[in-house]
C-alpha positions in Angstrom: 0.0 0.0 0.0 1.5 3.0 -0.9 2.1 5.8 1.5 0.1 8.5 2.8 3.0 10.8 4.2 2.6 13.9 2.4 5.3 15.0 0.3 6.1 19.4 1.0 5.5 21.2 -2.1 8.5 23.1 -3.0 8.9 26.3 -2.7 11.5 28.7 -4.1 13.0 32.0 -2.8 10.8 35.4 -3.6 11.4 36.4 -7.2 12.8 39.9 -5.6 15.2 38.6 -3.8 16.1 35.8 -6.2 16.9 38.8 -8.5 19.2 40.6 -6.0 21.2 37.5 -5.1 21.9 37.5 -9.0 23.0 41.0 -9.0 25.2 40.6 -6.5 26.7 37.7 -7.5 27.3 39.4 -10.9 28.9 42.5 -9.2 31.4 40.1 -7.3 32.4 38.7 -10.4 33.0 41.2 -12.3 35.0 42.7 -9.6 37.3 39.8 -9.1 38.3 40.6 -13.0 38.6 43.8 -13.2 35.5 45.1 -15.3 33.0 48.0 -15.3 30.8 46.8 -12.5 28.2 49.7 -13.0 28.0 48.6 -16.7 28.1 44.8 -15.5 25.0 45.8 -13.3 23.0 47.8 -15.8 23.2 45.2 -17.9 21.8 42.4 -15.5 19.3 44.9 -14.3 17.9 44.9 -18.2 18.1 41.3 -17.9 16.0 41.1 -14.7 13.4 42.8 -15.9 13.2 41.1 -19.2 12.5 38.4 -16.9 10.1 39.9 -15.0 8.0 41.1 -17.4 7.8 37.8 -19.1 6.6 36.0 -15.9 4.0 38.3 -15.4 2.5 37.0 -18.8 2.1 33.6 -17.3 5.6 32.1 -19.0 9.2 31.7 -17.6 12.4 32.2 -19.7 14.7 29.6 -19.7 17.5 32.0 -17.9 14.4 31.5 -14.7 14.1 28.3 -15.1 17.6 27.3 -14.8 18.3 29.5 -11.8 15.7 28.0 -9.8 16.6 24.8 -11.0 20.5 25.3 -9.8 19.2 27.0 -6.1 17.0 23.9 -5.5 19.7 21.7 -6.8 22.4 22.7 -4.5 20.0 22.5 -1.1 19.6 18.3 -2.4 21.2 15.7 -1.5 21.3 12.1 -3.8 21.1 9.3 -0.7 21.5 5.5 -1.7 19.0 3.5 0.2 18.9 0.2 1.7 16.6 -2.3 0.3 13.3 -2.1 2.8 14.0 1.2 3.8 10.9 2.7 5.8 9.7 5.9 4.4 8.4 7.2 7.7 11.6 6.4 9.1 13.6 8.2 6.9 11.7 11.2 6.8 11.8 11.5 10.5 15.4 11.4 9.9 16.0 13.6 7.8 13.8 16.3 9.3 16.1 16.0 12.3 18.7 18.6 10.0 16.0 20.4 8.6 12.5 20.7 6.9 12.3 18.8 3.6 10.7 20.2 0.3 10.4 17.4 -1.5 11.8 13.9 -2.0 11.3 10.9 -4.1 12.4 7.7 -4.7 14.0 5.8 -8.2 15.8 2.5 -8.6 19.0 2.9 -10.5 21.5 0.1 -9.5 19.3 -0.3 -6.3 17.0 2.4 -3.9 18.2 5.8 -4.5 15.9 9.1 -3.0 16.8 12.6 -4.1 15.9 14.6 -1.4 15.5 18.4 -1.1 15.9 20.9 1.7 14.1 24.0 2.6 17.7 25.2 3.1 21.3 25.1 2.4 22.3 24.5 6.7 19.8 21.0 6.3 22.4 20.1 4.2 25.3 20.7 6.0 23.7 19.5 9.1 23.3 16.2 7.4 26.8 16.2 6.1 28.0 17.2 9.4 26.9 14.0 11.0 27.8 12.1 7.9 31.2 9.3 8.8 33.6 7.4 6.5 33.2 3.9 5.3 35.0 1.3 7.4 36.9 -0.8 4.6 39.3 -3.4 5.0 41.4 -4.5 1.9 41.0 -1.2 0.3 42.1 2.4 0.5 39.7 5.3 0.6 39.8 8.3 -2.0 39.5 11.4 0.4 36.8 13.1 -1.4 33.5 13.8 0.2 30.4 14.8 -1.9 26.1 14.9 -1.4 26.6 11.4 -2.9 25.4 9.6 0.6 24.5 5.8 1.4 21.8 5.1 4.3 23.1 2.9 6.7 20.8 1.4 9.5 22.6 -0.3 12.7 18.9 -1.3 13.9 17.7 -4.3 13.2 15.9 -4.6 10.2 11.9 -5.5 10.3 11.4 -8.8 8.9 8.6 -7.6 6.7 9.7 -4.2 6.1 6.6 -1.5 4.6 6.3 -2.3 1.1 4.7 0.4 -1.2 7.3 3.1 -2.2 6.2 5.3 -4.8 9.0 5.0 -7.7 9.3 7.9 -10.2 10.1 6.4 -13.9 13.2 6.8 -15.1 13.1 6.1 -18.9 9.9 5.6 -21.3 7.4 2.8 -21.5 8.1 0.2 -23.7 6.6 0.7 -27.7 3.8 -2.5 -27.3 2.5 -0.9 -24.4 2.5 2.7 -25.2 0.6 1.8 -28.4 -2.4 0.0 -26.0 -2.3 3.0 -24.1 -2.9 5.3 -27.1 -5.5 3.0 -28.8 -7.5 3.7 -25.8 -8.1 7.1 -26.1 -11.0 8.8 -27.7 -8.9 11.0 -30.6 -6.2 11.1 -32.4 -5.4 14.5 -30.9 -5.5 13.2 -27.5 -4.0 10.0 -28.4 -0.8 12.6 -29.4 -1.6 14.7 -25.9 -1.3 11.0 -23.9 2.1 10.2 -25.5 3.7 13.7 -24.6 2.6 13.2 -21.4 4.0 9.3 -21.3 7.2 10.0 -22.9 8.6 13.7 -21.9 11.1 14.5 -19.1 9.3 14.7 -15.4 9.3 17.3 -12.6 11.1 15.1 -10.6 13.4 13.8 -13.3 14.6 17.3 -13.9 15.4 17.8 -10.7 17.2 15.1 -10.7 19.4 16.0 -13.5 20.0 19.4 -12.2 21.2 17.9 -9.1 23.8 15.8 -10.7 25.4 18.9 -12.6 25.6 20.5 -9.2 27.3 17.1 -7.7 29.7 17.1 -10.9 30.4 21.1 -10.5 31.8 20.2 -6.7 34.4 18.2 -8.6 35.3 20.9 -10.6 35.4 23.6 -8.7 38.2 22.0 -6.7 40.3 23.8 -9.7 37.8 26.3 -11.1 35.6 27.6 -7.6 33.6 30.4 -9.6 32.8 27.8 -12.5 29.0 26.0 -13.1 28.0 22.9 -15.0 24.8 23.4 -16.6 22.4 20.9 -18.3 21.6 21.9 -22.4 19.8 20.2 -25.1 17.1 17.9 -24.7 17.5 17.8 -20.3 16.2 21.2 -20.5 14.5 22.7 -24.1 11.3 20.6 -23.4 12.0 18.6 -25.9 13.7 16.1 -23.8 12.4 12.6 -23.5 12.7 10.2 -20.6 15.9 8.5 -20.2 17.8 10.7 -23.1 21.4 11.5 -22.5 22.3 14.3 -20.1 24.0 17.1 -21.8 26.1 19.8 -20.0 28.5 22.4 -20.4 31.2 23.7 -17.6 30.6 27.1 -18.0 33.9 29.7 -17.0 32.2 32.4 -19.0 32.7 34.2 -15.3 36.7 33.8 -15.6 37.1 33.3 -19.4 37.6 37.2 -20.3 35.1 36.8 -23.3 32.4 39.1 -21.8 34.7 41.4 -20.1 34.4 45.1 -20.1 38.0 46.7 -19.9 38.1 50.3 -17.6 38.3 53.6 -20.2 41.1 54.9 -18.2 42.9 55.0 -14.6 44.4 52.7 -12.7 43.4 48.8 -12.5 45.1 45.3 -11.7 44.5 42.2 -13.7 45.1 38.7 -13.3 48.3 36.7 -14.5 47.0 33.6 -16.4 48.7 30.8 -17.9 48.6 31.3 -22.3 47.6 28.9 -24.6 47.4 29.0 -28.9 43.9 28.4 -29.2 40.1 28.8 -27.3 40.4 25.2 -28.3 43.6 24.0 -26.5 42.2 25.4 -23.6 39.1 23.5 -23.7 41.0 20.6 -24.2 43.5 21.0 -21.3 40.1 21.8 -19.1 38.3 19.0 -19.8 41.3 16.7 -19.9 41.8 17.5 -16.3 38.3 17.5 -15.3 38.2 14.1 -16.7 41.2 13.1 -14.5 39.2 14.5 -11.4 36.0 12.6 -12.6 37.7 9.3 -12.8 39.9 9.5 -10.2 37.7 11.3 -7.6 34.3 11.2 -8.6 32.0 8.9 -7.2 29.4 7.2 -8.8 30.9 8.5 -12.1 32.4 5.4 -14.3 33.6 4.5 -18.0 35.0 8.2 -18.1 36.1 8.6 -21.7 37.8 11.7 -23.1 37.3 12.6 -27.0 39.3 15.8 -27.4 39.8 15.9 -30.9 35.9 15.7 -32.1 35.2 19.1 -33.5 33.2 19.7 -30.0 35.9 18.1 -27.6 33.7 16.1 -24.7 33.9 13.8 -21.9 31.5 10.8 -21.8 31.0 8.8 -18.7 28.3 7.2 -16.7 26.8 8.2 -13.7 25.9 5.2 -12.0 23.3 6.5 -9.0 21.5 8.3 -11.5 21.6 6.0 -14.4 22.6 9.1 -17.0 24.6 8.5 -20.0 26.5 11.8 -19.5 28.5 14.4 -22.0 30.6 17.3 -20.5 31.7 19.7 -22.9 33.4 23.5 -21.7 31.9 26.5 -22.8 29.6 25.7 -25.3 27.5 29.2 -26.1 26.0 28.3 -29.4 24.8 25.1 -27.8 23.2 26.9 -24.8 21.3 29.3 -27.6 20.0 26.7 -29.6 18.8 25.0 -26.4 17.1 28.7 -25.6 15.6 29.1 -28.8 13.8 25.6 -29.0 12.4 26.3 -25.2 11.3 29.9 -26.7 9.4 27.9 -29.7 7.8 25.5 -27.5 6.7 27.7 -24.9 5.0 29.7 -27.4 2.2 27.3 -29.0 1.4 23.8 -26.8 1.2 22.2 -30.3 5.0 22.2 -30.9 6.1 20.1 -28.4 3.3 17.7 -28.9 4.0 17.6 -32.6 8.1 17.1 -32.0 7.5 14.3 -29.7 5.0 12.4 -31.8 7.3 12.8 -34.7 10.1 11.6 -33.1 8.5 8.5 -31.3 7.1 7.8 -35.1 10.4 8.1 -36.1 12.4 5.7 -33.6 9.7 3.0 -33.8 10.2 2.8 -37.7 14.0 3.7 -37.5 14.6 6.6 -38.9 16.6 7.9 -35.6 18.5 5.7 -33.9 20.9 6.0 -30.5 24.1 4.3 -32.4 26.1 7.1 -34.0 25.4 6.6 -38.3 23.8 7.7 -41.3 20.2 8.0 -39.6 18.3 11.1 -39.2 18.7 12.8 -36.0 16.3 14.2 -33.4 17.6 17.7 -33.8 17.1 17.5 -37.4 13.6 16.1 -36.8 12.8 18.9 -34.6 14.1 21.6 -37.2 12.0 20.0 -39.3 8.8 20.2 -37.7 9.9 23.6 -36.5 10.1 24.6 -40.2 6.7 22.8 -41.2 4.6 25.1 -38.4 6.3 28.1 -39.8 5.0 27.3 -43.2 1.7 26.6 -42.0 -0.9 29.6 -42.9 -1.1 31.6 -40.7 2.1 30.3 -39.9 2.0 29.1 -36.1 5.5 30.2 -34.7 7.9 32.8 -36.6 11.1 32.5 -37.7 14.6 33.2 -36.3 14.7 36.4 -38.3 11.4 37.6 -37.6 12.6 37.3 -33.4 15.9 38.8 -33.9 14.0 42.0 -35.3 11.9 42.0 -32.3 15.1 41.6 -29.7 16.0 44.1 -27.1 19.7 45.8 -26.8 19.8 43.0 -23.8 19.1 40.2 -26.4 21.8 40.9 -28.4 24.4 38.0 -28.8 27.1 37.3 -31.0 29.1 34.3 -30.4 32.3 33.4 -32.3 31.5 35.6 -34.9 27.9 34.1 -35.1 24.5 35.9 -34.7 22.7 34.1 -32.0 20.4 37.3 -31.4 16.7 37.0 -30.7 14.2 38.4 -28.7 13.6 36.8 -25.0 11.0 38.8 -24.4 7.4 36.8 -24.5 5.2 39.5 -24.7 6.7 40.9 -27.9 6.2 38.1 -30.2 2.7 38.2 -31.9 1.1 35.2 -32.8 -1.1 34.9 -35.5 -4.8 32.4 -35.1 -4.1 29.5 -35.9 -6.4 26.8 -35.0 -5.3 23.4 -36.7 -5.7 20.3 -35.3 -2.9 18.4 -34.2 -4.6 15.3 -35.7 -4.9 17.7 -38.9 -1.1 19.5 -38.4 0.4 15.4 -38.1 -1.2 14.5 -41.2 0.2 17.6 -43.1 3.5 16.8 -41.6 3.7 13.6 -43.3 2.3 15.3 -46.7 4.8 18.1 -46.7 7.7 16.3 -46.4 6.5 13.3 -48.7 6.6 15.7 -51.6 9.3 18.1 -50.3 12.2 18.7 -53.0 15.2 17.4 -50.9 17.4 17.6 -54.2 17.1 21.0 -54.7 16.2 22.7 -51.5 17.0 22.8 -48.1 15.3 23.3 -44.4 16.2 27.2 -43.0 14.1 28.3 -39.8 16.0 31.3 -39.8 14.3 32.2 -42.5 11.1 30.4 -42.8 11.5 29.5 -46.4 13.3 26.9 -49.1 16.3 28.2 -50.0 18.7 26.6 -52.7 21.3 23.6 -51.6 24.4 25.2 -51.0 26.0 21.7 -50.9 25.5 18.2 -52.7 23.8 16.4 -49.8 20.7 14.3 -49.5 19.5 16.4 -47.0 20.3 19.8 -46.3 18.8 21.5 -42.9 20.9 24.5 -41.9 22.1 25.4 -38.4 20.2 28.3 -37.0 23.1 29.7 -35.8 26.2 28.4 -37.4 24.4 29.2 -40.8 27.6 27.7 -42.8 26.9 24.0 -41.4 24.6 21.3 -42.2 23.2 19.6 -39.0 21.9 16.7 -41.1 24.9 16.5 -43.3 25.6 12.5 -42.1 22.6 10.9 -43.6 22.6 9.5 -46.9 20.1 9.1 -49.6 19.0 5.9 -48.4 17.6 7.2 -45.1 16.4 9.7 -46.6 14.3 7.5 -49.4 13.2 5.8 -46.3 11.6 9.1 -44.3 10.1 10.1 -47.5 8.7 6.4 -48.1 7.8 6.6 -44.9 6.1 9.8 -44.5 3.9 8.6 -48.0 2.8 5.4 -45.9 1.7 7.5 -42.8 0.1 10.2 -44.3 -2.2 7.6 -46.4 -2.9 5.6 -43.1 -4.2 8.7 -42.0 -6.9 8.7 -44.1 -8.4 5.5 -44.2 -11.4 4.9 -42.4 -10.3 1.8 -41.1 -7.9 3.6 -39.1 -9.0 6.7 -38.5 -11.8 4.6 -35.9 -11.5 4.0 -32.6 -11.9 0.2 -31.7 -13.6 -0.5 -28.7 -12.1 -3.6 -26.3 -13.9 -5.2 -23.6 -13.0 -5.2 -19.6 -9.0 -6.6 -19.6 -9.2 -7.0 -23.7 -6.4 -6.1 -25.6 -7.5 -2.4 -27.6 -7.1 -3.1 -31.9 -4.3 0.0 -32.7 -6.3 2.8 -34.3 -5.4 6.4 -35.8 -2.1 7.2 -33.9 -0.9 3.9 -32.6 -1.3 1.7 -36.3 1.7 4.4 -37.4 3.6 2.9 -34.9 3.7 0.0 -35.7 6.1 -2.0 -38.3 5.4 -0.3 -41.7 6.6 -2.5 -44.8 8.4 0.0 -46.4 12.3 -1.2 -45.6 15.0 -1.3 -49.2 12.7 1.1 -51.1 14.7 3.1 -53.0 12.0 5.7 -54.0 8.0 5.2 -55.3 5.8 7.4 -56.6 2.0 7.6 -55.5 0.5 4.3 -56.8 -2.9 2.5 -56.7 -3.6 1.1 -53.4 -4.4 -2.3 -53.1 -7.8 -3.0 -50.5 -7.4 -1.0 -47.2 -9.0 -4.0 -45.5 -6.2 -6.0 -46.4 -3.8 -3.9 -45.7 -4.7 -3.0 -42.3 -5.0 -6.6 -41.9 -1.6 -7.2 -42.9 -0.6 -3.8 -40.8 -2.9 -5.6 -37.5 -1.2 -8.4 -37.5 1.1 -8.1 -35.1 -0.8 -7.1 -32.7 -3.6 -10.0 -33.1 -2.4 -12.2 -30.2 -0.5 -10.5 -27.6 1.5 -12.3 -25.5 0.1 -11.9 -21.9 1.4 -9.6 -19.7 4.1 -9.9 -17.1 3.1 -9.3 -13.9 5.4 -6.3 -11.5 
């Protein structure tokens, strides 16, 4: 039976004072290096209130988001449990150093609870009473962390309290997601039901924010005023359960890249160590991180350092959270593009619900695919549909250009010799009506792309309109940013044959009858797939090399053909 102990909701500090802390912070830092600080503060004041006026319109920036996200992460602790661990118990334990937010539980490698103070001093108290493993044979690495295991000198109940609460930690399997979906009453809320199955959690977040913070305390053994910050898919909504956790060490603070040099008088500077390239620092950085990660990290395994990719990275795993991990350094363009996609989802509900059918359509037929290779990926996928809504009429979200006109001075942001400007302010970006269907916006996904002319023209969001290939390439979907690069410039005409083929099949399913009806199943009887759920399942369309529109053979026995293997499910397994 599961618990009734309530769990705290969480609170967060006042958005004033949140907003001051920041300030100061920023006037420290730019202190310790020398710069302007009335400029520096001007500057973040702009920012502030860029941020203020777009919560008052009901939405929060990402730059919010993550801040709140950091503060709760660094008042959390990640606490490896014993197996039978009382709930009750440990609450009334914990609540000994401090009053608790929020916690929850998740199996990775065994029990695991994140939990969250109301406070920074409930976590020192805790660590304060913390003690070192008694070992015998082997030698400890003196390096203590909010990594903690729960350790119980009691004896242990014979038939401990069964009935913890588990939050999922990756996606429900494809067979079962489709008999979820093929229960559902429209093909619009069939898409509604998979966002909601498949899309990152609250407490999932947290989760990932918490281990950037754990990581950061290894760092900032060599870099103190450094931050390790989640990007991509962990934080753009976008981000599906049990995807990769992406992060950057940031030492933007330290780097000299934003620094404001004094006009005149006197001023001291810092003596710093040279190197020939941005990149060679990066390297050396991450090189020794990865040392410290290895060596001193705990939890964190498999540490691999791949310097040389054009994006130098360290991969590892981190064991009590389960995340595949990749740490790169100061990694601005990435952080935009991760900005701009939260912007374009916030804006219209329909996005993100779009993106993440697409993409689940995609994997199940694979068109994406986690191994490195010629496939499709879910960036690309994402552009894709990003570019499809802005050529919807009226279009439903605008392009990059159109929100670089509408930036601020505050918004303005060139990186590396790249315009990353656009605006960040919510309340300046008028929509157009646009009332489509998302039953109606999937099917005209799969038309515009089945008859899209991938020889001659490629995918541009920045502008919202086919432009010419500049390169020979099957497909051809520009970087938003880095306008010179293709981001899909791996896959090869065969994958691409495939997601055209592909994209044919769907869009036909889509308007048979046969489909297109929901199929009512008894009390405990397996639900026939219908409207959403029959595109995911197996589609013959594998080795075709390219088809035009043909004849269509019966739909009955084609769906019949489609059904089948789904006809006789093999029972299920019993938690």
């Amino acid at each position: 039976m599961a618990s009734s102990l309530p769990v705290c909701s969480l609170s967060v500090w006042g958005r004033a004072s949140l907003l001051r802390c920041s300030r100061r912070t920023d006037t420290v830092i730019h202190r310790r290096v020398g710069t302007n600080t009335t400029a520096a503060r001007t500057e973040s004041t702009r920012r502030d209130e860029n941020v203020l006026t777009e919560e008052t319109n009901g939405r929060k920036c990402l730059h919010t988001l993550l801040v709140e996200r950091q503060e709760q992460a660094e008042r959390s602790v990640l606490i490896s449990c014993q197996s039978g661990t009382s709930e009750k118990k440990l609450f009334k334990f914990l609540s000994k150093h401090g009053d608790v937010e929020k916690y929850f539980f998740y199996e990775s490698y065994g029990l695991n609870a994140v939990v969250e103070f109301a406070s920074r001093d409930g976590v020192a108290s805790l660590l304060e009473t913390a003690t070192i493993p008694a070992v015998n044979h082997e030698s400890l690495v003196p390096f203590k962390s909010r990594l903690l295991s729960l350790r119980n000198l009691s004896s242990v109940d014979a038939n401990p309290p069964s009935g913890l609460q588990f939050q999922p930690q990756s996606t429900v399997p494809i067979n079962e997601l489709i008999q979820r979906l093929s229960q559902e009453e429209s093909i619009d809320q069939q898409i509604i039901s998979l966002t909601e199955q498949y899309q990152i959690t609250d407490e999932n977040s947290r989760l990932r924010f918490l281990v950037c913070s754990l990581l950061k305390d290894v760092a900032a053994a060599y870099f103190p005023e450094c931050t390790i910050k989640p990007f991509g898919s962990s934080v753009n909504g976008f981000g599906k359960l049990g995807c990769d956790l992406d992060m950057f060490l940031d030492l933007d603070s330290i780097s000299g890249w934003n620094v404001k040099m004094p006009k005149s008088g006197l001023f001291t500077e810092y003596q710093m160590k040279r190197a020939s390239s941005e990149r060679a620092v990066t390297q050396s950085v991450l090189s020794v991180i990865g040392e410290c990660l290895d060596h001193f990290g705990p939890g964190c395994v498999g540490v691999q350092k791949i310097l040389n990719a054009r994006c130098p990275l360290l991969r590892f795993v981190h064991q009590p959270s389960g995340f595949q991990c990749d740490l790169t350094a100061n990694n601005r363009v990435a952080m935009k593009s991760t900005e701009l996609l939260y912007l374009y989802g916030e804006l219209d509900p329909r996005v993100r619900r779009l993106v993440f059918t697409v993409r689940c359509w995609a994997r199940a037929h694979g068109i994406t695919s986690s191994i490195p290779g010629a496939w499709i990926s879910n960036f690309s996928l994402t552009v894709m549909v990003l570019f499809f809504l802005q050529k919807r009429n009226p279009p439903i979200i605008p392009t990059l250009d159109q929100l670089r006109d509408l930036a601020g001075p505050a918004d303005k942001s060139v990186i590396e010799g790249n315009d990353c400007t656009f605006v960040s302010d919510f309340t300046k970006i008028q929509l157009r009506r646009n009332t489509e269907t998302l039953e109606h916006l999937l099917y005209e996904f799969f038309e515009f792309y089945a008859t899209f002319a991938f020889s001659r023209m490629s995918v541009d969001i920045r502008k919202g309109k086919e432009q010419n290939k500049p390169e020979v390439a099957p497909l051809h979907i520009q970087n938003p940013f880095e306008t010179a690069l293709n981001v899909s410039k791996n896959v090869n005409a065969t994958q691409l044959e495939r997601f055209v083929a592909l994209c044919q099949e769907s869009s036909w399913l889509l308007q048979q009858s046969e489909t297109n009806t929901p199929k009512r199943g008894g009390a405990g009887k397996v639900h026939t797939p219908w409207g959403l759920s029959t595109l995911l399942l197996p589609l013959q369309v594998a080795g075709i090399k390219s088809r035009k529109r043909r004849k269509r053979e019966p739909a009955s026995e084609r769906i019949k053909s489609l059904l089948d293997s789904l006809k006789n499910p093999s029972p299920k397994k019993s938690s």
